[in-house]
Each structure stands twice: as structure tokens, then as C-alpha cells.
C-alpha positions as CSV (number, residue, x, y, z in Angstrom):
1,X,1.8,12.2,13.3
2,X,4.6,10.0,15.1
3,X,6.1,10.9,18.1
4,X,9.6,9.5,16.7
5,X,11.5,11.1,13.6
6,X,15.3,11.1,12.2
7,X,16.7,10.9,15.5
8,X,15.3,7.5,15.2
9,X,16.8,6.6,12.0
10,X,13.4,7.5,10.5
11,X,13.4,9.4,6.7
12,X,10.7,10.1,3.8
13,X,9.8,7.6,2.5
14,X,10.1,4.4,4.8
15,X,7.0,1.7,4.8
16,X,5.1,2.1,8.0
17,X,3.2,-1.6,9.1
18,X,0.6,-2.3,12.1
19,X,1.4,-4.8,14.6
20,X,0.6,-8.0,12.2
21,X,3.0,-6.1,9.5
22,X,0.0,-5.0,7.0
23,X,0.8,-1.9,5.3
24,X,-0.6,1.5,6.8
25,X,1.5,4.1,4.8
26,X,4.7,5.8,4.0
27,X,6.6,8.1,6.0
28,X,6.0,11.7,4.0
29,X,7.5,14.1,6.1
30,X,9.7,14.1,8.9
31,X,11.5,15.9,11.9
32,X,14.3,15.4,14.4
33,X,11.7,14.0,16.6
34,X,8.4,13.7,14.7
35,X,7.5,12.1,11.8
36,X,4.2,12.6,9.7
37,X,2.5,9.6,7.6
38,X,0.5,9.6,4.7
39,X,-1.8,6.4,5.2
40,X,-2.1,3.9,2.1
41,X,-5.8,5.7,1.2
42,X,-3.9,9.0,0.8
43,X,-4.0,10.0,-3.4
44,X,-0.4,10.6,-2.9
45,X,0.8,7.1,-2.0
46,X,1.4,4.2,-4.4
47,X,3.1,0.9,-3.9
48,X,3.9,-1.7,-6.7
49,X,1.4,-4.8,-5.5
50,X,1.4,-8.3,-7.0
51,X,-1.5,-9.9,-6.5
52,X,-0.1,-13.4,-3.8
53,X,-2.2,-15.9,-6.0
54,X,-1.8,-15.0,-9.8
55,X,1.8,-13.1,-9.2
56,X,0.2,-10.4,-12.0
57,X,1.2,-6.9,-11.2
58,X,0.1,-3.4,-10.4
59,X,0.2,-0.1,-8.6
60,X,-1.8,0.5,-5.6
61,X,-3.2,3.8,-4.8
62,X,-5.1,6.1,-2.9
63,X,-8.5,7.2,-4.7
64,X,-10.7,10.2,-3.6
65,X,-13.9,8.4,-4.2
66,X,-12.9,4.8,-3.0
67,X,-11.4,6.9,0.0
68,X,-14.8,7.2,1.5
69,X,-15.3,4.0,1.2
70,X,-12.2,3.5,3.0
71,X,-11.0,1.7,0.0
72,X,-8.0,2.2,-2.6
73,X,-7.5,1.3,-6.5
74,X,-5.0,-1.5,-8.2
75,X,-4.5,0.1,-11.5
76,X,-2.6,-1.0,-14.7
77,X,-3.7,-4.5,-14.2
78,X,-2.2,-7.1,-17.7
79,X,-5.5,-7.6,-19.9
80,X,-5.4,-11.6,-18.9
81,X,-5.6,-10.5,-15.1
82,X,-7.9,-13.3,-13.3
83,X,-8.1,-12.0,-10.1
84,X,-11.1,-12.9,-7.6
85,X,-12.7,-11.4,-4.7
86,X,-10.6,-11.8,-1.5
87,X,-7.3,-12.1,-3.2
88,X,-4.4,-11.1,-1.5
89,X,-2.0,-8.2,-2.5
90,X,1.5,-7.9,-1.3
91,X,3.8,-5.2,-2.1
92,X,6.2,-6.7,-5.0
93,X,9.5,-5.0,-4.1
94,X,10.6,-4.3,-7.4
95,X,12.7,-1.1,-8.0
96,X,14.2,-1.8,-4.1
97,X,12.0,1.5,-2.8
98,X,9.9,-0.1,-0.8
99,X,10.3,-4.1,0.7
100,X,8.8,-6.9,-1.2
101,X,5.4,-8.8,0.7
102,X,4.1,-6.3,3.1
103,X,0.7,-7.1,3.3
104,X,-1.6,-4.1,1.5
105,X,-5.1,-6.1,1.4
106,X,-7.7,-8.0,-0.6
107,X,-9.4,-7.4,-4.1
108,X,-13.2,-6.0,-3.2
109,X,-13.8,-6.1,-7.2
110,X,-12.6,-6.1,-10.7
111,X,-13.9,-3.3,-12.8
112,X,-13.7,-1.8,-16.1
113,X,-12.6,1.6,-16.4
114,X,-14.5,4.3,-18.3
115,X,-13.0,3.9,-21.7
116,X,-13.7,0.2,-21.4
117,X,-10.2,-0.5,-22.5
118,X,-8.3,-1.5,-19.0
119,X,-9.7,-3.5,-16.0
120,X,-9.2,-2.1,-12.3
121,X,-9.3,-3.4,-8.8
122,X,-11.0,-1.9,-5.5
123,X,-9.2,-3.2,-2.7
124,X,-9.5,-3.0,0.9
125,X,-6.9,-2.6,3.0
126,X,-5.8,-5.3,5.7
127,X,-5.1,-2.9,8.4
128,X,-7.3,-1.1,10.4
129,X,-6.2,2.2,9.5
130,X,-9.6,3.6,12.0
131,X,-8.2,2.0,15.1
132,X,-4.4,2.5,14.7
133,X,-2.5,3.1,18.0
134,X,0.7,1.6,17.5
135,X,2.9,0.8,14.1
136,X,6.2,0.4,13.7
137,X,8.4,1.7,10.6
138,X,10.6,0.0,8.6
139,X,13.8,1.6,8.4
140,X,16.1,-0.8,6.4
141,X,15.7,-4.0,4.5
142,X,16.8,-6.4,1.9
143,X,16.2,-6.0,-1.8
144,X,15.1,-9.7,-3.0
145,X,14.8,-10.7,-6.9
């Protein structure tokens, strides 16, 4: 919970960052003076990533197993993605909803799913969602192609 809500020029939906701007979550509900977040882990949340390196694209996500592992999943990675331990993602902006290059994390590991078809990340996330005691959300911002 945030003690700030629309009074603020806060609404659902709006990126909230930690102090160095890494991604913590997305505003998911909110009052006249309180706002509730659901953080980036949450199963609910998902942010279109591009990986900072390679440029290739995906959707970050909250997971329910890689939640305990205070983890989350890139999925629909391209079949010639080459990504490597410790790459960085970044949210890629497209579709204007949320702001392009807010930090999300770093690829733990590439995996293949189940049905061996498609390749998935574990990623962990660059904030410190455990020690959180200030963040800031962002209200407005520029769409950039």
C-alpha cells in the first residue's frame, strides 16, 4: 500500500520504480489518498522487456513457482534468442502503456519449456523488492519509437 493516490495524479496502471529507477510494479488499485501496488513478481503483472544487449523481445511476468525464488519469467522469447547470464532487461515501451528502459533485471537462465518447442528466461529483478521503503511512480511520460 502507498500513502498517496489520485489526489496525487496517481491511476491504475502507472509504473512504480525504486530510488535508482528499477522497476518494482504497477499501480493496481487506487484511492483518493492511497494507492495499492502489485510488485513485478505478482502473476498478474507483465511488461514487454527487450533484452539491452541482443534488442530481442519478450513479456516479463510474475510466476508462482519462480515467486519463491523471488524470481519472474521472460516468455515468448524469438527461437534465435542468444541471451546470457547477467543480461540486462529493460522495459521496451512498445504499445505506449508503460515507458520504454525502466530497468526490470538480469537473465538468471535460459530454459526450455515443457513441450520443448519454446525457450524461456528466469530473471531476477534489480530492485530490492524485500527492503523497499521509498519508490516513486511515474505518472506521465513520453512515448519514444
Amino acid at each position: 500500500m502507498l500513502g498517496k493516490g489520485t489526489d496525487f495524479g496517481i491511476s491504475i496502471g502507472n509504473c512504480v520504480v525504486d530510488a535508482r529507477g528499477n522497476l518494482v510494479g504497477v499501480i493496481s488499485d487506487a484511492g483518493l489518498t492511497w494507492s495499492r501496488m502489485s510488485s513485478l513478481l505478482d502473476t498478474d503483472c507483465q511488461f514487454g522487456a527487450s533484452v539491452f544487449r541482443t534488442g530481442d523481445l519478450g513479456i516479463t511476468g510474475g510466476d508462482l513457482t519462480l515467486m519463491l525464488e523471488n524470481q519472474l519469467k521472460l516468455n515468448y522469447l524469438p527461437n534465435d534468442a542468444r541471451l546470457l547470464h547477467g543480461d540486462l532487461l529493460v522495459t521496451s515501451g512498445l504499445g505506449g502503456y508503460y515507458p520504454s528502459g525502466l530497468v526490470i533485471g538480469t537473465v538468471d537462465q535460459v530454459l526450455t519449456d515443457d513441450s520443448g518447442m519454446t525457450q524461456y528466461a528466469t530473471v531476477t529483478p534489480k530492485a530490492d523488492l524485500a527492503s523497499l521503503k521509498e519508490v516513486f511512480v511515474v505518472t506521465d511520460f513520453d512515448v519514444v519509437e
